[in-house]
Steps between C-alpha positions, in 0.01 A plus 500: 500500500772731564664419119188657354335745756823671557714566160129507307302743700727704709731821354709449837666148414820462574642133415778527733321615815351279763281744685486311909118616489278472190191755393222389671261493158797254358433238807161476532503446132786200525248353789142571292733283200515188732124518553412575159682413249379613218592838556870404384381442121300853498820670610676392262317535253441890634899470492563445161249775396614788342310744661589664864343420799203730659626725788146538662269182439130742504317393827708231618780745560397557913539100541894549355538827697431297835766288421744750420408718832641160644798439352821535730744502221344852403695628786834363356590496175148518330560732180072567487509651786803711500376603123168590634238546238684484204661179583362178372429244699693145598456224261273285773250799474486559143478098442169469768391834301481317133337224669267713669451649190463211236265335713749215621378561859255780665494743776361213753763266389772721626317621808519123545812384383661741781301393801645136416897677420425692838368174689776260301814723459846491656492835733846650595593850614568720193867576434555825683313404849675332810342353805650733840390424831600818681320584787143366329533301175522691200514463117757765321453581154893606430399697152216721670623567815235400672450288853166279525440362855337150539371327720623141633304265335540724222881495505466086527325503183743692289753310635343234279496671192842423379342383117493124608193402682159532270161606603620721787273770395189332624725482847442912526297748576357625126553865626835429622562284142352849288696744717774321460469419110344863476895662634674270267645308836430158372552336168266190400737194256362197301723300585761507807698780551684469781658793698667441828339706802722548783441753794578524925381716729697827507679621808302738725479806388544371120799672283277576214756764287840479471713814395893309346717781437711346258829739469587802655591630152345776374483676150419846616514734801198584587495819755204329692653129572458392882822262410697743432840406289478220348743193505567202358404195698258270371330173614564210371303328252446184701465686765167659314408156345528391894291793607220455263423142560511564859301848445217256317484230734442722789196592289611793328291747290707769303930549428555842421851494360696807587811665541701743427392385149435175487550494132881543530485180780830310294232212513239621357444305216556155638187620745301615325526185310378269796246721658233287324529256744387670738110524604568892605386810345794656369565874476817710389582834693687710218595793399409388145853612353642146374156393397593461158267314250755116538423543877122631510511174229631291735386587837310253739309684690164605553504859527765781518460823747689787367645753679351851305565783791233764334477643137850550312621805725369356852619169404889603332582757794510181733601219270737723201391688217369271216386185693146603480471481141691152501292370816152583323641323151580233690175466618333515218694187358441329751095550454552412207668199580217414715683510822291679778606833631488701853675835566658582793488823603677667777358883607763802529484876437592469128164262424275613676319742257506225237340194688173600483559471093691236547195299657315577157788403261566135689142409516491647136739236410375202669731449772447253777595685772670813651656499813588844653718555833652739664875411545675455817810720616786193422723498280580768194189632650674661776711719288219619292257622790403805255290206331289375810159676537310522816274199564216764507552576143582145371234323664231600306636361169510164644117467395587552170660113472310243371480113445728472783646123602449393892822372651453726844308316810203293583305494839617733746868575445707757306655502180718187442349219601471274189847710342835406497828622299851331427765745445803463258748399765287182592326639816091513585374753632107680569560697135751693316504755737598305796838321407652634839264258706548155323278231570768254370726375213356320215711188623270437757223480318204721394277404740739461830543900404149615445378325827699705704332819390347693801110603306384797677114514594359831433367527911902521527539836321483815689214579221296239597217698596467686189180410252663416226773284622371154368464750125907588495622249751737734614624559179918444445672394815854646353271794413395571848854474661489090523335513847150513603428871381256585250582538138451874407461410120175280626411760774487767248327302208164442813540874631584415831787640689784249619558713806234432662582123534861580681563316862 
């Protein structure tokens, strides 16, 4: 079946590549040929026809659109629906559409033929979703971002669907079975598929995002960096490799690779090469320079956040005159590319009368997400004070960011409890910002050094009182003085005056 459905009827074909998940239309078409086999002759005889294929079959359309609103390879790799309307469709669709069509089988067939494929099929996990048991069972869909909490029995059940037990659909809840087909979570085979589940329960609190600052090499001097010079240590590769198995059985969400820039990391390429095998959302923290089209080609990841520190004269007085242009190129190829982009944004007195266009021009352009901050006096920072603006004037453009990523707090603590960052020189520590209280050397072990960091409840911080503590969370520790003060970034963005929480 897939010898004529796939060369005949789809303009995607690609003889040499084995996709490890199949277009849903295409399966439930290979299982309806077991039953009935006389659909094999009509296809090909609709193969060898000269004529193209219909697009929209007339009023059978809605019972295809169903089963393309369930496909989970849509979410990876499906050309349809990254070409949007003026894409065709995959082969398994326009195939059930000329047999829709010539009469070979009717609406009610194929409302049938699926509730037997649903009942019958081989149910895995789609490609980019991993079982996590943090602190509650969860399902995390790597390529959206996004964190679905479960319930127990519900967790047991998807433990199941590894593509090699049939018939577990009529095991489930049918909400839980549409919601889940519905988010493109789980793929339905015709035959066995198998896909090897593995999961344990996290430590307590979970180490959901992992910041690896790769080299301490830099390719600019950036009047704003809380590093300050930079240097030229680097960890070493199997010291990442290590990190990132580690990192994902501890039940790990999200590597944001970092650096300096991790682009000039002398291993790059050998990385980026085996970050496939790896069940992590992937993202890049660049300065977009050395994105040239061979490495935007080449890159594994799933999404790349840029550095852009305003429009062109904001962003050049911090980062040197020209890198704006070169930054925003960049990030056009890389659209283009279909890599996913965020913009990090950092407030100082040379941007702030261009965020508010900014804002317009990002979401203009379809980015995922902009991240502002106000930086922290460390680093080059220090000797550029003329650059810092009171946290009374930069708090309000906070509220201009948008799409913005959690990796802050759960439950009743401040920022940093599911966050964790390895510095260049092998050592663990809260984040970047706090190399001068280690948690541990990377020897040890990831998880010996992220269970010995203290998590501070928010009923600890001399702001505890305030109404909007649980909102900020105290904001940045390193912000506030790395004590139990308040942060007068947060204090200012609520209105609400930090003296009046002094002991």
């Amino acid at each position: 079946m897939r010898d004529l459905i796939c060369p005949k009827f789809c303009a995607y074909y690609k003889p040499d590549r084995e996709e490890a998940e199949k277009c849903l239309a295409f399966e439930l078409l290979w299982a309806w040929g077991a039953w009935k086999p006389e659909l094999a002759p009509a296809l090909t005889q609709a193969a060898s026809a000269p004529h193209s294929y219909p697009v929209s079959p007339g009023a059978a359309g809605h019972f295809l659109d169903r089963i393309c609103s369930r496909c989970a390879f849509r979410a990876h790799g499906c050309d349809f629906a990254a070409g949007g309307e003026a894409a065709a469709p995959c082969g398994g669709w326009r195939a059930l559409a000329y047999l829709l069509e010539a009469g070979h089988i009717s609406g009610a067939d194929l409302a049938a033929a699926w509730e037997r494929f649903l009942m019958e099929g081989y149910l895995r996990l789609a490609e980019h979703v991993s079982l996590r048991y943090l602190e509650t069972p969860h399902l995390y869909d790597r390529l959206a971002d996004e964190l679905y909490e479960v319930n127990e029995a519900g967790f047991v059940w998807l433990a199941r669907s590894n593509g090699a037990t049939p018939g577990l659909a009529g095991l489930a809840d049918r909400e839980f079975l549409d919601f889940l087909l519905g988010e493109a979570l789980l793929a339905i085979a015709a035959a066995p598929a198998p896909r090897r589940l593995t999961w344990r329960p996290s430590p307590l609190p979970s180490l959901r995002y992992l910041e690896l600052m790769l080299t301490e090499r830099c390719n600019l001097r950036c009047r704003h960096c809380y590093l300050g010079e930079a240097g030229e240590q680097e960890l070493p590769l199997a010291a990442v490799l290590q990190t990132l198995q580690e990192f994902q059985e501890m039940q790990g969400l999200r590597v944001l690779f970092s650096g300096g820039e991790p682009l000039l990391y002398r291993h790059w390429e050998e990385l980026n090469r085996q970050l496939p095998d790896f069940d992590l959302r992937l993202v890049l923290l660049s300065n977009g320079l050395l994105l040239t089209d061979d490495v935007i080609r080449e890159l594994k990841v799933h999404e790349v956040q840029l550095s852009l520190d305003g429009l062109e004269t904001g962003h050049d007085l911090v980062r040197g005159k020209g890198t704006w242009a070169k930054t925003v190129d960049r990030l056009a190829a890389l659209q283009q590319a279909g890599v996913e982009v965020s913009v990090a944004t950092m407030i100082h007195r040379g941007n702030a009368a261009e965020l508010e266009e900014m804002s317009r021009w990002l979401q203009e352009l379809g980015v995922r997400e902009w991240n502002l901050d106000i930086p922290c006096l460390s680093g080059r920072l220090a000797d550029h004070q003329d650059l810092c603006l009171d946290p009374a004037q930069a708090a309000v453009y906070l509220e201009l960011g948008f799409g913005g990523s959690a990796h802050g707090a759960t439950g009743d603590f401040a920022c940093g409890r599911h966050l964790a960052a390895v510095l260049p020189h092998g050592t663990v520590a809260k984040c970047g910002l706090y190399g001068h209280r280690p948690l541990g050397r990377l020897e040890e072990g990831l998880e010996t050094c992220w269970l010995r960091l203290p998590h501070l409840h928010l009923s600890d911080l001399e702001c505890a009182p305030c109404a909007y503590v649980h909102d900020c969370r105290g904001g940045c520790r390193f912000r506030a003085g790395g004590g139990l003060a308040p942060d007068p970034v947060m204090c200012a963005r609520y209105g609400v005056d930090p003296t009046t929480f002094r002991r």
